[in-house]
N, CA and C atoms of all chains as a GROMACS GRO file, in nm:
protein
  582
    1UNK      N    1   0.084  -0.120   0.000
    1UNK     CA    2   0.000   0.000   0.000
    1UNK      C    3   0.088   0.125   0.000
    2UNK      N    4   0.032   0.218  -0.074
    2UNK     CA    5   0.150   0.351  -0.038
    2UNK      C    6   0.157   0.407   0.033
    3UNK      N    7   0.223   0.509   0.139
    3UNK     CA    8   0.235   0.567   0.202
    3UNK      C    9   0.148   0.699   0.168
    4UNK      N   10   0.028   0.749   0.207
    4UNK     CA   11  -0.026   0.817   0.176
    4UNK      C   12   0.030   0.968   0.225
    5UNK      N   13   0.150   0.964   0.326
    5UNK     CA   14   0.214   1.085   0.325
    5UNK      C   15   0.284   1.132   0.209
    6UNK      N   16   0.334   1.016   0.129
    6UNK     CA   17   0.386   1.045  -0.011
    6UNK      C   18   0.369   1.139  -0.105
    7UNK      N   19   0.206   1.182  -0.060
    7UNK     CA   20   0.156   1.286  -0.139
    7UNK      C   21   0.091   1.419  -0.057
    8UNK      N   22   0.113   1.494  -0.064
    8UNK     CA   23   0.094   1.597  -0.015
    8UNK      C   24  -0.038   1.626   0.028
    9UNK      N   25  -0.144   1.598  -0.126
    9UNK     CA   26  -0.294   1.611  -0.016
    9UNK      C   27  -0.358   1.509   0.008
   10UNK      N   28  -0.270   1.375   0.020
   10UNK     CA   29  -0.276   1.268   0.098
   10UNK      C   30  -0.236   1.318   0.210
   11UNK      N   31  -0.145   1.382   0.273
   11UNK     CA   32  -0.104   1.457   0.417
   11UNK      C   33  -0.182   1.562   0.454
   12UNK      N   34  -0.245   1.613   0.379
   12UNK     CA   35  -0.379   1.706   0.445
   12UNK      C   36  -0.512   1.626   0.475
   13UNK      N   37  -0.516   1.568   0.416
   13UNK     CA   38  -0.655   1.405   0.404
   13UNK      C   39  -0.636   1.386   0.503
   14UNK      N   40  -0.526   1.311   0.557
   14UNK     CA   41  -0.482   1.267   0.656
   14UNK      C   42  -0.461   1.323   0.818
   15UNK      N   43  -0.440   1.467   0.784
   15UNK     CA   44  -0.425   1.620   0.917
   15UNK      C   45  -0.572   1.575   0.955
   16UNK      N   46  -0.668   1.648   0.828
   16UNK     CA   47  -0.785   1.701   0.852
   16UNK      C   48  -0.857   1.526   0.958
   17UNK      N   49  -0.835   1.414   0.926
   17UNK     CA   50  -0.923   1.263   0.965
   17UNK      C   51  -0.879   1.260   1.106
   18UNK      N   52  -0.704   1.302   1.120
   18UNK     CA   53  -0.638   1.324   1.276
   18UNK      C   54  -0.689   1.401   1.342
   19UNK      N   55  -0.773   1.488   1.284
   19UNK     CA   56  -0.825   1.610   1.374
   19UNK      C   57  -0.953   1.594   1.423
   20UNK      N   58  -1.026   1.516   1.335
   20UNK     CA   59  -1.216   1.481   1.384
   20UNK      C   60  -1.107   1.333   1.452
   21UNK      N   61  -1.077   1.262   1.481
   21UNK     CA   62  -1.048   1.129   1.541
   21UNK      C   63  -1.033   1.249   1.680
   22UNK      N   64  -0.937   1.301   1.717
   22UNK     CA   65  -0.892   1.332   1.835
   22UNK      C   66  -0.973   1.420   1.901
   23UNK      N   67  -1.094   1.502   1.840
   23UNK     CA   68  -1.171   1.592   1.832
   23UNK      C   69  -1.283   1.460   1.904
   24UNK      N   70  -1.318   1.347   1.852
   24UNK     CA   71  -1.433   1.281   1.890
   24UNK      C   72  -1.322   1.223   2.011
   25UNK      N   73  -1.208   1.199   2.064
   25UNK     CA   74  -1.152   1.108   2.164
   25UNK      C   75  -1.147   1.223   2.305
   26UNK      N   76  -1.089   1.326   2.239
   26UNK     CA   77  -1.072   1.464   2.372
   26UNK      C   78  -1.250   1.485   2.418
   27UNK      N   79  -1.338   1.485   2.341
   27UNK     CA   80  -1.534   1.493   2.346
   27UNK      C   81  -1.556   1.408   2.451
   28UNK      N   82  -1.504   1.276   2.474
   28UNK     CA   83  -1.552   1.129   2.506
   28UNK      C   84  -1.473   1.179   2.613
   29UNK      N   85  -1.345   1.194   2.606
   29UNK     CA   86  -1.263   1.182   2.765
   29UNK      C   87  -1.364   1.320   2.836
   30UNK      N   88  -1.408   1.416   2.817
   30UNK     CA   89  -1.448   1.518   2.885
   30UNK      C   90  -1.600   1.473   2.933
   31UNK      N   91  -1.692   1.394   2.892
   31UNK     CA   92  -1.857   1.406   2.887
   31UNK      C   93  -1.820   1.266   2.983
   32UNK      N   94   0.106   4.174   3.662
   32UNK     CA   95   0.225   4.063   3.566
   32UNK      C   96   0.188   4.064   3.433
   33UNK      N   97   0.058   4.130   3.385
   33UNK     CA   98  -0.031   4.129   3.273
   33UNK      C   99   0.058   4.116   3.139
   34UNK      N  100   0.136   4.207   3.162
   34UNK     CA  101   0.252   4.223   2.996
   34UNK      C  102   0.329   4.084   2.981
   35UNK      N  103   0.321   3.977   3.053
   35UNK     CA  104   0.406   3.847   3.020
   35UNK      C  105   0.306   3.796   2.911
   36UNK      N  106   0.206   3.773   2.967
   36UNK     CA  107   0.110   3.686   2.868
   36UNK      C  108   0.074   3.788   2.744
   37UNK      N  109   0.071   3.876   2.737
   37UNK     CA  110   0.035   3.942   2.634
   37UNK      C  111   0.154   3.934   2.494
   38UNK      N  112   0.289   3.987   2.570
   38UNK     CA  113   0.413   3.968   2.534
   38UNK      C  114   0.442   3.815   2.475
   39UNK      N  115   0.424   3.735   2.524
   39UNK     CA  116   0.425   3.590   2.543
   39UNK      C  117   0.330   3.515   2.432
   40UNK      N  118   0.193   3.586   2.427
   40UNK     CA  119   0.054   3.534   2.278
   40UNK      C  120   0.175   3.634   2.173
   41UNK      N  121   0.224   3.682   2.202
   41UNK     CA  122   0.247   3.778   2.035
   41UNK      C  123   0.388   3.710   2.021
   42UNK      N  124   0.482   3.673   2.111
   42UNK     CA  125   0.537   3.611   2.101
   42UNK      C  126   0.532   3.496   1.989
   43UNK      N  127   0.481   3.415   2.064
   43UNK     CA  128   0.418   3.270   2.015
   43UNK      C  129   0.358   3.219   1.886
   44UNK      N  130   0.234   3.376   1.854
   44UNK     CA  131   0.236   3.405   1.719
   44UNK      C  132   0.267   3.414   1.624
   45UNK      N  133   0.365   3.490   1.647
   45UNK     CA  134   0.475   3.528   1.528
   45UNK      C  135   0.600   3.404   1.541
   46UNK      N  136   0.613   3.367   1.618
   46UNK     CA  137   0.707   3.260   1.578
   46UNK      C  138   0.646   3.143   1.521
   47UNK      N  139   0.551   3.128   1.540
   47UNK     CA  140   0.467   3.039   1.526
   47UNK      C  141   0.435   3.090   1.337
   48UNK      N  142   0.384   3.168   1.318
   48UNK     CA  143   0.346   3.178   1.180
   48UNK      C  144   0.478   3.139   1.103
   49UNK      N  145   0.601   3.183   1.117
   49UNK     CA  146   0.731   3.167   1.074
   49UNK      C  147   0.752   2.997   1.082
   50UNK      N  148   0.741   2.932   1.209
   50UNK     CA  149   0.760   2.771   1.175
   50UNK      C  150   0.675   2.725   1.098
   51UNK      N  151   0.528   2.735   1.129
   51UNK     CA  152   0.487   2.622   0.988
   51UNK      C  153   0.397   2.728   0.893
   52UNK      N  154   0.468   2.844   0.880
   52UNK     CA  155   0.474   2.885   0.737
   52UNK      C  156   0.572   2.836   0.656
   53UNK      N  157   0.697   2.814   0.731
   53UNK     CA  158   0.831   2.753   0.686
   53UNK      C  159   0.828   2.619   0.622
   54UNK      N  160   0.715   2.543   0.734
   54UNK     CA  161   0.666   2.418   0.707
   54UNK      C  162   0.648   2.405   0.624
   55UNK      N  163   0.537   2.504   0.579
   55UNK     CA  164   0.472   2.479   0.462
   55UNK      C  165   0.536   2.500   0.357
   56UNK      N  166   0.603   2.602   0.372
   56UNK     CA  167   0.674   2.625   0.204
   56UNK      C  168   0.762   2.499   0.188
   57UNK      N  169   0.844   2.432   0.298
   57UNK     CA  170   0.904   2.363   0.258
   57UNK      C  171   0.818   2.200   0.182
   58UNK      N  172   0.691   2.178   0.206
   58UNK     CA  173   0.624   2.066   0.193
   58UNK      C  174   0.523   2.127   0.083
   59UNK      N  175   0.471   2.222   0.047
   59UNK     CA  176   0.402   2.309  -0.039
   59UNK      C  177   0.454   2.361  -0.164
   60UNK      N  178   0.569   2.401  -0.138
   60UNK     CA  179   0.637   2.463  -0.242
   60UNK      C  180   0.789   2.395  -0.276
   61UNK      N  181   0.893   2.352  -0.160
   61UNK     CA  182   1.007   2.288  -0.188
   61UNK      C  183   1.028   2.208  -0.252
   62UNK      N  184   0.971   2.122  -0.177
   62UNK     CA  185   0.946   1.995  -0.240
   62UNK      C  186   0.944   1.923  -0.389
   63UNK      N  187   0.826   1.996  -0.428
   63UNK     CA  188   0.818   1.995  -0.598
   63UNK      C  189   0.873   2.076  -0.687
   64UNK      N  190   0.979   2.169  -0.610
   64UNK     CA  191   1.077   2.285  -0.671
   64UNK      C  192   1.169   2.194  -0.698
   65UNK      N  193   1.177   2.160  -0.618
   65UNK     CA  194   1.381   2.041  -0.628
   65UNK      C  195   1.351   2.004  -0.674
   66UNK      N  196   1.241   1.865  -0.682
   66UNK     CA  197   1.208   1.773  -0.807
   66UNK      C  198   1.272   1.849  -0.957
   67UNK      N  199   1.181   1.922  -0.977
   67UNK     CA  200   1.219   2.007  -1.118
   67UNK      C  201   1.378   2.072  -1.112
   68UNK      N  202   1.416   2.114  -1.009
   68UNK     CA  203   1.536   2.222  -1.030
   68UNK      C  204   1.628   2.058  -1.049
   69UNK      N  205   1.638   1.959  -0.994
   69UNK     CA  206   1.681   1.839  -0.996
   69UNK      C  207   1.730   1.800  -1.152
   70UNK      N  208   1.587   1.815  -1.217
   70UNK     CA  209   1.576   1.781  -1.341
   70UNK      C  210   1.648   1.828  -1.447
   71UNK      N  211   1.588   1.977  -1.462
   71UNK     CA  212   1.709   2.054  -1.489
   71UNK      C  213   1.838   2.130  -1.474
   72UNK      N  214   1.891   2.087  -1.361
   72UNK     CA  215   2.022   2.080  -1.317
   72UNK      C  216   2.034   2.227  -1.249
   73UNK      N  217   1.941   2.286  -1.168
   73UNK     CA  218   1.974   2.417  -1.132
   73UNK      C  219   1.970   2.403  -0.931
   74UNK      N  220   1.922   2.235  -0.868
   74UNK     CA  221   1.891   2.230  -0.752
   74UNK      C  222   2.006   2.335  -0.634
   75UNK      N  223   2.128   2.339  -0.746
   75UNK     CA  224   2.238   2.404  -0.577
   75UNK      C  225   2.148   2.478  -0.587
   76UNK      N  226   2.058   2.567  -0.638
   76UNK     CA  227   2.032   2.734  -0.602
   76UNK      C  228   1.958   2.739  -0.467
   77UNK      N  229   1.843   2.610  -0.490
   77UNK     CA  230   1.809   2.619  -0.348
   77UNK      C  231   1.860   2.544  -0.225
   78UNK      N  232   1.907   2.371  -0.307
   78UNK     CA  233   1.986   2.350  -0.154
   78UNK      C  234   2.117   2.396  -0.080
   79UNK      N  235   2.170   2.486  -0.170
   79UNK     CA  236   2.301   2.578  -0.142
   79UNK      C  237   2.281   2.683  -0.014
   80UNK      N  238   2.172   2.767  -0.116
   80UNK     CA  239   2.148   2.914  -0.117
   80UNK      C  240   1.988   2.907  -0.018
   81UNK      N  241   1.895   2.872  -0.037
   81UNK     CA  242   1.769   2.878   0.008
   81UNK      C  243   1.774   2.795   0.140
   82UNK      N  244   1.755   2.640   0.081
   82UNK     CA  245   1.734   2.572   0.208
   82UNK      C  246   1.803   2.602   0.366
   83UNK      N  247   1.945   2.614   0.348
   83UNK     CA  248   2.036   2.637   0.493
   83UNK      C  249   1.971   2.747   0.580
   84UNK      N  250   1.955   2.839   0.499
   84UNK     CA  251   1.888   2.968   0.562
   84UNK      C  252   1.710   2.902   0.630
   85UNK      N  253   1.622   2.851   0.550
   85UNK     CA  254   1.492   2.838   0.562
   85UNK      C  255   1.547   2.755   0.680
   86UNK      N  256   1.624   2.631   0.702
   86UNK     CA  257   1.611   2.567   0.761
   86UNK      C  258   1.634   2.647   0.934
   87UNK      N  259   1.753   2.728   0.900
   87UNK     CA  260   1.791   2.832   1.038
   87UNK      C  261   1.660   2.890   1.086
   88UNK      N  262   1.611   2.950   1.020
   88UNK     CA  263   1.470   3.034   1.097
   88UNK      C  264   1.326   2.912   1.148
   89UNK      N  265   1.358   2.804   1.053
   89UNK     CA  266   1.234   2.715   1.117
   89UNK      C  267   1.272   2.614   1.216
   90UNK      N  268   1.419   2.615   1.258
   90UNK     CA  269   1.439   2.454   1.358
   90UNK      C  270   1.439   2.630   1.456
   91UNK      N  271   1.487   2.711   1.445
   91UNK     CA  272   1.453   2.810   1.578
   91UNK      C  273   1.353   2.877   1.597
   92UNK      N  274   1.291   2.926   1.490
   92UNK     CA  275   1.156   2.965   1.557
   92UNK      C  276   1.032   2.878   1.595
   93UNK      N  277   1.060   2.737   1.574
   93UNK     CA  278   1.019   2.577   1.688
   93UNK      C  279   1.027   2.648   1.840
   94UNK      N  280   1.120   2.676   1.873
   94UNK     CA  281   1.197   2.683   1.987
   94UNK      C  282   1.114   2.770   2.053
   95UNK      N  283   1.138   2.895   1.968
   95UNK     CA  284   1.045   3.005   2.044
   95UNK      C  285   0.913   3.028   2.062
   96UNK      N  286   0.856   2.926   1.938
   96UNK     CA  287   0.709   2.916   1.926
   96UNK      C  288   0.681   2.855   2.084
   97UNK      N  289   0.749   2.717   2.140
   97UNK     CA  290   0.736   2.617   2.244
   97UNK      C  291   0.720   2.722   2.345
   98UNK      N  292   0.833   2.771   2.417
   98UNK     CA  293   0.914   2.848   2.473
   98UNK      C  294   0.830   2.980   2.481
   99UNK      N  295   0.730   3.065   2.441
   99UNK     CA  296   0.660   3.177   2.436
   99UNK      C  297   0.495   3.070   2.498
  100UNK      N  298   0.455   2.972   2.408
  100UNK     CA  299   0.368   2.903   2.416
  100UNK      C  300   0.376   2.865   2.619
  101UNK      N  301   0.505   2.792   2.656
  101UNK     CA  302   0.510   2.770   2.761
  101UNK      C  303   0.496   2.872   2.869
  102UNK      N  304   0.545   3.009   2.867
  102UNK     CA  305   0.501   3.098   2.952
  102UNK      C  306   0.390   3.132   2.925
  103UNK      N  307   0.329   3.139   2.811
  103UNK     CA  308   0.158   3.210   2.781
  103UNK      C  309   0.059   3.074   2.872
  104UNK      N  310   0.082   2.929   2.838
  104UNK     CA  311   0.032   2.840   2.954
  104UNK      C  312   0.062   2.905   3.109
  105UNK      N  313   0.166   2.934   3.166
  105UNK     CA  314   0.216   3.027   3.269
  105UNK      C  315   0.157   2.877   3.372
  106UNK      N  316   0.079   2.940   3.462
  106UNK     CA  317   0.052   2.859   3.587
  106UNK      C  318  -0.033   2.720   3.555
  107UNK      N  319  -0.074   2.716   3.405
  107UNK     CA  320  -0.173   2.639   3.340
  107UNK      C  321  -0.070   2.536   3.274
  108UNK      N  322   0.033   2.581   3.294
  108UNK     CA  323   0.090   2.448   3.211
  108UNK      C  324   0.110   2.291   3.238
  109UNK      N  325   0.080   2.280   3.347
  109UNK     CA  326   0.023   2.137   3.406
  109UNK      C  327  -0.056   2.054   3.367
  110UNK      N  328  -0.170   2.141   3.391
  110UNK     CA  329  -0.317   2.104   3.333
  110UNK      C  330  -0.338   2.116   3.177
  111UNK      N  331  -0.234   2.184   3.134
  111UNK     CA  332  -0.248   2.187   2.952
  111UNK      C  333  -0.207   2.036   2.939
  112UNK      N  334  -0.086   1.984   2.983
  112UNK     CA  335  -0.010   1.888   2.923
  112UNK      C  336  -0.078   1.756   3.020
  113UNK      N  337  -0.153   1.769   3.165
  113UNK     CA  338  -0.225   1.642   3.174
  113UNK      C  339  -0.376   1.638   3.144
  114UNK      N  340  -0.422   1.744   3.041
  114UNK     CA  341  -0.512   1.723   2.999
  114UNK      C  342  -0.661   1.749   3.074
  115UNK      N  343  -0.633   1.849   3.181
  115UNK     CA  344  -0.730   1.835   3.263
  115UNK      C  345  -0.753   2.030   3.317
  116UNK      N  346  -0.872   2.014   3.408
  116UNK     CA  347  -0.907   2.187   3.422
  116UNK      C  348  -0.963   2.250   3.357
  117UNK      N  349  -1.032   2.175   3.218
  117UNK     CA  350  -1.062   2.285   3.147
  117UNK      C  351  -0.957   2.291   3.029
  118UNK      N  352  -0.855   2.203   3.036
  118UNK     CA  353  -0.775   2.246   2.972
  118UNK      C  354  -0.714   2.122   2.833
  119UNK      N  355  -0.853   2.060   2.849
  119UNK     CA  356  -0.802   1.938   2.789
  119UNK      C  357  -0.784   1.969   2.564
  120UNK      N  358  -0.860   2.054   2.577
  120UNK     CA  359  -0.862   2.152   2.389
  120UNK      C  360  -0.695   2.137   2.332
  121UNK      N  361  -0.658   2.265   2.458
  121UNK     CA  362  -0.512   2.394   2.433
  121UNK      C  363  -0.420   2.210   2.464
  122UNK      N  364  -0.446   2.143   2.544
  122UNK     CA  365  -0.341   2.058   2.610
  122UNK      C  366  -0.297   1.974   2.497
  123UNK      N  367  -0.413   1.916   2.412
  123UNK     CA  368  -0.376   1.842   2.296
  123UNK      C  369  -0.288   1.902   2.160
  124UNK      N  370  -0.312   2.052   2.166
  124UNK     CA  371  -0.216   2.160   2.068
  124UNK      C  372  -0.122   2.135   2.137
  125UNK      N  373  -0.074   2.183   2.261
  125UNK     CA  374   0.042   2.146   2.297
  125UNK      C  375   0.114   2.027   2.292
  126UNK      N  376   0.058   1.922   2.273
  126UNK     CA  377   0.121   1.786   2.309
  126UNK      C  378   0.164   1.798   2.156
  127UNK      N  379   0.115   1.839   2.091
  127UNK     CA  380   0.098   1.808   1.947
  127UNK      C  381   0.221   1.895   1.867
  128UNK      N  382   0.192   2.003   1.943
  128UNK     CA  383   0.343   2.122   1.915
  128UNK      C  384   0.464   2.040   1.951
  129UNK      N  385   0.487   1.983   2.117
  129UNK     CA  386   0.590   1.953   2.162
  129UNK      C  387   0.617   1.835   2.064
  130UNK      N  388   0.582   1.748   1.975
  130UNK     CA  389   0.564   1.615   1.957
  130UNK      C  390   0.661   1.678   1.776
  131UNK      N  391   0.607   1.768   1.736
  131UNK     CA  392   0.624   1.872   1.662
  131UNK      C  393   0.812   1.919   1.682
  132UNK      N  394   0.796   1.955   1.800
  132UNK     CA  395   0.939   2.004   1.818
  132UNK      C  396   1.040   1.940   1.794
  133UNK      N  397   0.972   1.872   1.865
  133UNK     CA  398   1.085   1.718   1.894
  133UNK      C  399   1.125   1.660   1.769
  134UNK      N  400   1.046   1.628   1.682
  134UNK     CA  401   1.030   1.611   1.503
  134UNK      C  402   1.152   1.676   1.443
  135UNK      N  403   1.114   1.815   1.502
  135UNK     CA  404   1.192   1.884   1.412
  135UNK      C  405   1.389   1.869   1.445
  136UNK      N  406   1.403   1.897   1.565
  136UNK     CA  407   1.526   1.881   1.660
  136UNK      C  408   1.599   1.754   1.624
  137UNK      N  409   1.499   1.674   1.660
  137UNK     CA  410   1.549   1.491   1.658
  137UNK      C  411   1.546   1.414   1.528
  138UNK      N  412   1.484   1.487   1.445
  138UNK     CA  413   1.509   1.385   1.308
  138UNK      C  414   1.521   1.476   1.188
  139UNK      N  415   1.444   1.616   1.124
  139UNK     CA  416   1.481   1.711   1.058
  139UNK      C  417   1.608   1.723   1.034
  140UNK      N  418   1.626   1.824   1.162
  140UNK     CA  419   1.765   1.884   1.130
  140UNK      C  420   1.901   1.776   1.114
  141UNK      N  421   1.888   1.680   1.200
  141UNK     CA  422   2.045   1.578   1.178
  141UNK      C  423   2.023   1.534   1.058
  142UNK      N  424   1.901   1.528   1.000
  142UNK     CA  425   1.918   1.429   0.841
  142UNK      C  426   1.899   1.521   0.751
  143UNK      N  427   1.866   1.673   0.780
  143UNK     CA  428   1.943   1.775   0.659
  143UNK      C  429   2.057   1.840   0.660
  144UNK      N  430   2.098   1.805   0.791
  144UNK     CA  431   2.256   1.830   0.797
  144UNK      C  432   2.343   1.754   0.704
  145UNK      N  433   2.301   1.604   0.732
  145UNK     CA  434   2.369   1.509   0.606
  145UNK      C  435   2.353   1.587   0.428
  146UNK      N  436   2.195   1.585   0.404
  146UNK     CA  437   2.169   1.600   0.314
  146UNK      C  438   2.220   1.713   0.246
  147UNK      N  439   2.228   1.806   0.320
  147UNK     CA  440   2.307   1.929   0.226
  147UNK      C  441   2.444   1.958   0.284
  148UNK      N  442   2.465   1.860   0.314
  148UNK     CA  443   2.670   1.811   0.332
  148UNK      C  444   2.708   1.879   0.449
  149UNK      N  445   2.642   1.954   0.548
  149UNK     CA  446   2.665   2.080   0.667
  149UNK      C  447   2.749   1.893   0.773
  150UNK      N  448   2.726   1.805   0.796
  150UNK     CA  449   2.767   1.651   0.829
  150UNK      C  450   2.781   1.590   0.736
  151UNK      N  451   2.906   1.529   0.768
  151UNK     CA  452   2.963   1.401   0.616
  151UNK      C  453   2.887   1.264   0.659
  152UNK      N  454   2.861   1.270   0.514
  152UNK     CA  455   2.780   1.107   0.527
  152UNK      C  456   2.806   1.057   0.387
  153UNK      N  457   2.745   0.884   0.397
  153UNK     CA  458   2.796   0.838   0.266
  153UNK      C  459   2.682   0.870   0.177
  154UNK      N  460   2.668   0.829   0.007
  154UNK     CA  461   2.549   0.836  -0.030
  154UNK      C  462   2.410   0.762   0.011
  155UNK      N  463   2.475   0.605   0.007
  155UNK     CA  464   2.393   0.526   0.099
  155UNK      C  465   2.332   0.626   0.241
  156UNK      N  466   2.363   0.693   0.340
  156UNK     CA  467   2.308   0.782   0.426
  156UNK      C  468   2.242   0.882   0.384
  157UNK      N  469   2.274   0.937   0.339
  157UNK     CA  470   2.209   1.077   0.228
  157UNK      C  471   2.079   1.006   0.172
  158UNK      N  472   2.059   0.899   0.115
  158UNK     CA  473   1.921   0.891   0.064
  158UNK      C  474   1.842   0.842   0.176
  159UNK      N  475   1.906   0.771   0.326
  159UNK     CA  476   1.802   0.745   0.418
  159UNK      C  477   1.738   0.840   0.495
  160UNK      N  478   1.846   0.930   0.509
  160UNK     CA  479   1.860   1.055   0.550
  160UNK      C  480   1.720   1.143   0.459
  161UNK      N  481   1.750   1.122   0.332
  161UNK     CA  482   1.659   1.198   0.278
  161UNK      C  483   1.502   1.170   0.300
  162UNK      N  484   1.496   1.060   0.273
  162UNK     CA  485   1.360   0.956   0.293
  162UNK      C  486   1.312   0.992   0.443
  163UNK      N  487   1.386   0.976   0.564
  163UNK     CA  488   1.353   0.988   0.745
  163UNK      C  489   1.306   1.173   0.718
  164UNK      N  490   1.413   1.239   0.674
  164UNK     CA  491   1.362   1.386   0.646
  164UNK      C  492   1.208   1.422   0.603
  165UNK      N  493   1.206   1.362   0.495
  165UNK     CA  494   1.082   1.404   0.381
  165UNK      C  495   0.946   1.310   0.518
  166UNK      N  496   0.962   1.182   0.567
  166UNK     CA  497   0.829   1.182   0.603
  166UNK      C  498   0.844   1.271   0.763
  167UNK      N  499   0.923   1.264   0.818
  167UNK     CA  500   0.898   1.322   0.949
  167UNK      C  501   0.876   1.517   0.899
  168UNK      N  502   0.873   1.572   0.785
  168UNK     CA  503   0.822   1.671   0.732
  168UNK      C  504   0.660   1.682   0.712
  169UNK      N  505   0.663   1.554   0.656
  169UNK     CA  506   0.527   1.553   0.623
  169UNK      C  507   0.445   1.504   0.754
  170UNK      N  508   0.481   1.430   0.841
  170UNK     CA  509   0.455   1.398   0.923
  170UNK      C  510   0.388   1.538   1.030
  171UNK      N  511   0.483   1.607   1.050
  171UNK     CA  512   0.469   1.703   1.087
  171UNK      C  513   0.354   1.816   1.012
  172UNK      N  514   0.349   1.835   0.894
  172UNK     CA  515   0.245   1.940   0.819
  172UNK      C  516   0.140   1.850   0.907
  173UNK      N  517   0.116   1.702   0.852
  173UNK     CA  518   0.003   1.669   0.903
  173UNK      C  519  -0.060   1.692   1.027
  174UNK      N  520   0.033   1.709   1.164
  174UNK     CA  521   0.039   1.668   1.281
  174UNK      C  522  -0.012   1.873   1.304
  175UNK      N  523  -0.007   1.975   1.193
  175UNK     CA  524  -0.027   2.124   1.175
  175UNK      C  525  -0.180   2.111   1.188
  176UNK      N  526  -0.234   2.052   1.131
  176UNK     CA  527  -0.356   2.048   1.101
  176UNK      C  528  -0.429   2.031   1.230
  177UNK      N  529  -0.405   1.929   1.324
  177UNK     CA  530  -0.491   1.936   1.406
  177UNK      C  531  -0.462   2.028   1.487
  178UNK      N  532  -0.320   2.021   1.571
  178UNK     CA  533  -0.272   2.120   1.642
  178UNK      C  534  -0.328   2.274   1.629
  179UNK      N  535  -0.314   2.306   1.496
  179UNK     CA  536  -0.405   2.453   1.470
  179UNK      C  537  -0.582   2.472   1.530
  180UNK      N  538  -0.616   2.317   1.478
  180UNK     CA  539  -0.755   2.323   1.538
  180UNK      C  540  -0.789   2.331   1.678
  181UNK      N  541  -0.673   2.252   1.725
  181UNK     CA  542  -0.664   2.277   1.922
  181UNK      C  543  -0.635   2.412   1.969
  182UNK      N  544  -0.562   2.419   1.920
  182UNK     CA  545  -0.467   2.549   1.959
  182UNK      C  546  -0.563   2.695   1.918
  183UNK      N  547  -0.676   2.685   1.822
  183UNK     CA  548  -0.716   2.807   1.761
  183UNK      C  549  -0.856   2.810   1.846
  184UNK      N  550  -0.894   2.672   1.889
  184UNK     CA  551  -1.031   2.667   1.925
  184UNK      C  552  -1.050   2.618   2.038
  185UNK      N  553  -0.944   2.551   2.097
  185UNK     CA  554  -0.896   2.485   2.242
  185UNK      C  555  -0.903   2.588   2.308
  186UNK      N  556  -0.928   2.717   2.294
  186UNK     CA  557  -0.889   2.808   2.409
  186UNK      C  558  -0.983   2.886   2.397
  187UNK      N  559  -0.994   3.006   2.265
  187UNK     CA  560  -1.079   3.128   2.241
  187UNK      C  561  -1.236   3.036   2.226
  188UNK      N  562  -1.243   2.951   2.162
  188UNK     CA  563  -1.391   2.920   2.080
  188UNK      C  564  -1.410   2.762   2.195
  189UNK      N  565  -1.330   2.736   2.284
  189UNK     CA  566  -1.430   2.605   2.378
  189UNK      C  567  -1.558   2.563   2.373
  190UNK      N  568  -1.576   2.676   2.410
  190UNK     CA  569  -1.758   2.642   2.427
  190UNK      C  570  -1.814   2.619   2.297
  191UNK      N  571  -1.765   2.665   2.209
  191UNK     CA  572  -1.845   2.593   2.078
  191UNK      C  573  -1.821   2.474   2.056
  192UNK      N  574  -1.718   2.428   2.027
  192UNK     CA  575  -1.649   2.278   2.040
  192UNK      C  576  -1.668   2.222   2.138
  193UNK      N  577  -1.707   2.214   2.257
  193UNK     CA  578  -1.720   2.170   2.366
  193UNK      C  579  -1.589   2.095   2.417
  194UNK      N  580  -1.517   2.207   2.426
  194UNK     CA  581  -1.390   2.134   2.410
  194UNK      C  582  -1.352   2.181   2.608
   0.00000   0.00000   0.00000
């Protein structure tokens, strides 16, 4: 499989999915 | 004591726009410059002339971004980094900055030191060197993305995010 950092807006794809993941995990640890 | 933190956000700011603006140009714009300057045989201009310099202002203004960031946390910096008080938003930008720093310090700079000859290495090193460089770069833009979202909304905009 490729490294989807390989590509640049494979690395923004990737920012933006890190950001709702940790966004729904920091939600859950607080409620 | 009011002028630390004030001193300290503008601080932080501006160093901060300078690192991953730096970031960015280097993963935005570098990147696919060399490719081409590569091609047609003009790359010293920037890894000579451009890169050494870009690289000076972005492994240090890391430093100061942290370092301004850490006094603007001030008495909060506990609770930023265990995630708690209220403070669990700003704490994850931070973890995310420091994680960031460290990136840059611990694997960046020693493997563009190789790469643009500032440390002797063989070629065999130079291309691992290059490869550990390029993803812990990208690694990092990526790791921009959320951090900005903590960091922009972790603090001023909480209550909307319920953060």
């Amino acid at each position: 499989m490729k490294n989807p950092l390989d590509s640049l807006w494979g690395t923004v794809i990737c920012g933006v999915l890190l950001t709702a993941i940790l966004y729904f995990i920091v939600k859950s640890i607080l409620t | 004591m009011d002028w630390v933190p004030a001193i300290a956000r503008w601080l932080h700011f501006m160093a901060g726009v300078m690192w991953i603006g730096l970031l960015y140009y280097f993963n935005f714009v570098q990147v696919a410059a060399l490719k081409a300057a590569t091609a047609d045989g003009t790359a010293a201009g920037i890894t000579k002339h451009v890169a050494p310099r870009a690289l000076l202002f972005f492994r240090w203004s890391a430093v100061v971004t942290w370092l301004a960031g850490a006094a603007l946390l001030g008495n909060q910096f506990v609770n930023a980094f265990t995630l708690s008080k209220g403070m669990a938003g700003i704490g994850v930008g931070a973890w995310l900055g420091t994680i960031m720093l460290i990136n840059v310090w611990a694997l960046i700079w020693p493997n563009q030191q190789k790469i643009l000859g500032l440390k002797p290495a063989t070629d065999e090193e130079k291309v691992k060197a290059r490869r550990v460089a390029f993803l812990t770069s990208r690694v990092n833009t990526m790791l921009s993305i959320p951090m900005l979202f903590f960091m922009a909304g972790g603090w001023s905009h909480r209550a909307i995010f319920g953060l």
